[in-house]
N, C-alpha and C positions, 0 to 999 in steps of 0.2 A: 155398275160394278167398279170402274173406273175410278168414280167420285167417293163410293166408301170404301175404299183404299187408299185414295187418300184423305177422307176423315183421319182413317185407322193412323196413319202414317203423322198426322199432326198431331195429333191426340198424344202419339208417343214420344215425339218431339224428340226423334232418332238423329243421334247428331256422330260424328266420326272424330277422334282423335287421333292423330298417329299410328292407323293403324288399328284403335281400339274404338268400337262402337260402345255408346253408353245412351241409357235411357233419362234425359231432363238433366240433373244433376253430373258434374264429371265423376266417372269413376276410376280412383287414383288405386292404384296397384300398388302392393305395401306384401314384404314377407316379417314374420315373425322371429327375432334367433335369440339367441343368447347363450351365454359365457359362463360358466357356473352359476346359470340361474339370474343371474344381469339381464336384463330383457330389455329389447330394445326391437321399434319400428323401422325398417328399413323399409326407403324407399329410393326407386332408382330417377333421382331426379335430373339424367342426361336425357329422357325417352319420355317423361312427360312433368312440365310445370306441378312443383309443388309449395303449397300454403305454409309456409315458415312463421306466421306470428305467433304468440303465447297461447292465445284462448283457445286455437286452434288443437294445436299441441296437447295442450293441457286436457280436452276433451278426448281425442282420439288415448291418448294416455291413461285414461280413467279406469278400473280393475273392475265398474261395475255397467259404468252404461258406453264404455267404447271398447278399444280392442286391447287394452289393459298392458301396460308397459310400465318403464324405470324411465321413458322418455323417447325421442323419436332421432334416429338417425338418416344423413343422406347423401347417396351417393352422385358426387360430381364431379364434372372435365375441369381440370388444371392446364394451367400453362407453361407451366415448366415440369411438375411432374406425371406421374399415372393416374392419379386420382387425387378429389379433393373431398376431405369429410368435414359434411356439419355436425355438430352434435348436439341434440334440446335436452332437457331434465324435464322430470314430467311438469315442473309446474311453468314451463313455457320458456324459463331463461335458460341461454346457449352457452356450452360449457366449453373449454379449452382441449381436454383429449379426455378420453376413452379407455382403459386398458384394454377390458372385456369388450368394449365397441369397436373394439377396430382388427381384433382378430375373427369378430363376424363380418365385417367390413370386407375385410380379405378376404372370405370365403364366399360373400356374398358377388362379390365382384368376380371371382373366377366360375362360379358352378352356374352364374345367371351370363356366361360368357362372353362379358365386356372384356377378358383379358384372358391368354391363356398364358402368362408369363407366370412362375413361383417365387421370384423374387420382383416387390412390389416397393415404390417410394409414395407416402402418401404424405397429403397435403393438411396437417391441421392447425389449428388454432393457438395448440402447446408445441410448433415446430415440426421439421419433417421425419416422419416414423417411415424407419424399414421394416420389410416384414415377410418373413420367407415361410412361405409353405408346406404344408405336408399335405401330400393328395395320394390317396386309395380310392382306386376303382374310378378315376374320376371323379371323385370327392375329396373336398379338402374337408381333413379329420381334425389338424392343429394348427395353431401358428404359432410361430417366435418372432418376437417384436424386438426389436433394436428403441428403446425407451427413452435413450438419452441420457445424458450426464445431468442426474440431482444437483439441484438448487438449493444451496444453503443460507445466501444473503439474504434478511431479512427484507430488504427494502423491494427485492425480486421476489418475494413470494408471491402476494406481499404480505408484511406483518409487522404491523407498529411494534416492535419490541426494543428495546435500548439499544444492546447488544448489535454486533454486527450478526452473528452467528446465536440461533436458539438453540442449543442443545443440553435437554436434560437441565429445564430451567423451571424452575419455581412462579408460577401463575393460579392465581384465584380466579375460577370461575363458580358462577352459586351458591356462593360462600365458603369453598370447600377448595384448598390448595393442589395442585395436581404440577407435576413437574413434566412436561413436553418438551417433543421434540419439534420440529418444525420444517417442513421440507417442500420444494415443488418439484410436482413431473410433469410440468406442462399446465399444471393446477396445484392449486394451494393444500396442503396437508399438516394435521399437528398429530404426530403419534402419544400416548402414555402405554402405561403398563399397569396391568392389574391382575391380582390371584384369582379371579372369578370371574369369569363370564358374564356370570347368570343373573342381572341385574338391568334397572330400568331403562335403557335405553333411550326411550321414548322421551322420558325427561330431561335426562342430563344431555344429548345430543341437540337439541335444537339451541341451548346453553353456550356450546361451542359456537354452531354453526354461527348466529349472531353474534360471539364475543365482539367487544369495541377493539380487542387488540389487531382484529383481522377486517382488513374493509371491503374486501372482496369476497367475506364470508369465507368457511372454509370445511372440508374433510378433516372428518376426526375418525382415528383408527384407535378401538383400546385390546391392548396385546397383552395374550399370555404366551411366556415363553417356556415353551416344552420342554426343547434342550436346541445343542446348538446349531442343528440341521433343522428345526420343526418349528415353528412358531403358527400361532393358531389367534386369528382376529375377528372382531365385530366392525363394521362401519358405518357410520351417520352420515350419509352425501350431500353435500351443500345443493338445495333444490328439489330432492329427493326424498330423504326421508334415511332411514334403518335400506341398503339393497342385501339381497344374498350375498355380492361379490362386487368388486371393487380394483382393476386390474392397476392402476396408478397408485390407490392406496396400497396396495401389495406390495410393491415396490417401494413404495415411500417407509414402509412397516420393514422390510427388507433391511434396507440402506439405515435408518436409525439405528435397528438393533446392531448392525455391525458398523456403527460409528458409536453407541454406547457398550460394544466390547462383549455384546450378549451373542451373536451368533459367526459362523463362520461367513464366505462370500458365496456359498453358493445353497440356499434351502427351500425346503419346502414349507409354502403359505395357508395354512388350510383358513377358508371362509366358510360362511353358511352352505354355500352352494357346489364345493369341492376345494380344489388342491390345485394348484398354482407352482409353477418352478420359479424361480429368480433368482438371478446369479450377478455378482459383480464384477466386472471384467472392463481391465483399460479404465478406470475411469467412467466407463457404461453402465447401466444397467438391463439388461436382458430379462423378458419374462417369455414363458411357454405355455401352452395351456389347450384346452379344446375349444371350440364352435359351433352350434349346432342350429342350422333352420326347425322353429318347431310347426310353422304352419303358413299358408299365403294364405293372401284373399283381395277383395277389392270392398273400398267404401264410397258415399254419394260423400263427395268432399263437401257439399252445401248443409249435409246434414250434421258439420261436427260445428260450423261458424258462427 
């Protein structure tokens, strides 16, 4: 009896992590969230080792045969502040900040209870983001992000442009002249304006994202402006593709329109996915919005490599 038990036992090749029993393969613990529809993996990588390179990424990311995302996010200990975040694009390369990633970030870190503090400093790649919560019931509902002071020097986007400053300048991409803006939140961004939405994306967006004028690739946001409380955007994400939402390009579409004199400092951003606040204050720029877990789960990490 003895001995087929432990067959059985080898057979299953039952092994303990931290806590967490898994059968052959590890199985990494991963929640679901997103930000107007911005979808992002989070994983809590203080509590068990996680697989950071592209292929990996890029499979677990996949809408058909993994657990379908805008890209993978993770949460980690800092040494000077509360937390530090990574952030991937689905197609494996690591981006600089998050708008919508980091206000699941925040909620992910308070409701899976690494911190019970509402005001958070975190650690990222585009500099360090405050970020003050709104919790009901023990749930955090929203966050406000402290964004940081927009980037307008071309050489800091970056963006081979002449000009020290890109604003509302005249550039050919695909043979077709478009006037942009230019701006970083921690990541590179070129805004235009356009009367219609309702056009190929697919096309002209990759067009951008490649241009030779930008060498770190870039976010392209095209804006129709409502009036001058509302402005309403599509975005191309460097790595990404077309997302619902876009919490940096929002800002960035923000901050142009009231440096081109089109809205006030304080409006509402609507994207694919919903509606966004941003306001400019001091020199800052502030964005608000919701966060939402939509589902956990666990995968055999050997099975995405």
């Amino acid at each position: 009896m003895i001995e087929q038990l432990m067959k059985v036992y080898d057979e299953l090749s039952i092994l303990s992590y931290k806590g967490h029993f898994i059968t052959g393969n590890f199985m990494l613990k991963f929640t679901k969230m997103e930000g107007l529809g911005n979808d992002y993996i989070y994983i809590d990588g203080i509590h068990q080792n996680v697989c950071m390179n592209a292929d990996f990424i890029s499979r677990i990311s996949d809408r058909h045969f993994g657990i379908g995302s805008d890209g993978m996010i993770v949460i980690l200990e800092s040494d000077k502040y509360d937390f530090q975040m990574r952030m991937f694009n689905r197609d494996g390369s690591e981006g600089k900040m998050c708008g919508n990633g980091i206000r699941c970030f925040a909620k992910f870190v308070y409701d899976h209870h690494l911190t019970d503090q509402t005001y958070l400093e975190i650690e990222t790649l585009g500099g360090i983001k405050k970020v003050w919560l709104h919790v009901v019931d023990s749930q955090v509902q929203s966050v406000k992000v402290d964004m940081g002071e927009p980037i307008l020097k071309t050489k800091e986007i970056p963006c081979l442009f002449e000009k020290e400053k890109m604003i509302h300048e005249p550039v050919v991409v695909d043979g077709k002249t478009y006037d942009l803006t230019s701006i970083s939140m921690g990541n590179p961004h070129t805004v235009m304006y356009v009367d219609d939405l309702d056009f190929d994306i697919q096309h002209i967006g990759p067009q951008f994202e490649k241009h030779s004028m930008f060498p770190e690739s870039v976010n392209t946001e095209f804006v129709k402006v409502i009036d001058r409380q509302h402005l309403k955007m599509r975005v191309w994400e460097r790595g990404s593709g077309e997302t619902m939402a876009c919490g940096t390009g929002a800002c960035a579409v923000m901050y142009a329109s009231y440096l081109n004199g089109l809205c006030e400092d304080h409006v509402q951003v609507e994207l694919l996915g919903g509606v966004l606040e941003i306001s400019y204050e001091n020199g800052r720029i502030f964005m608000q919005g919701p966060a939402k877990t939509v589902f956990e789960g666990s995968i055999e990490e050997g099975e995405f490599q």
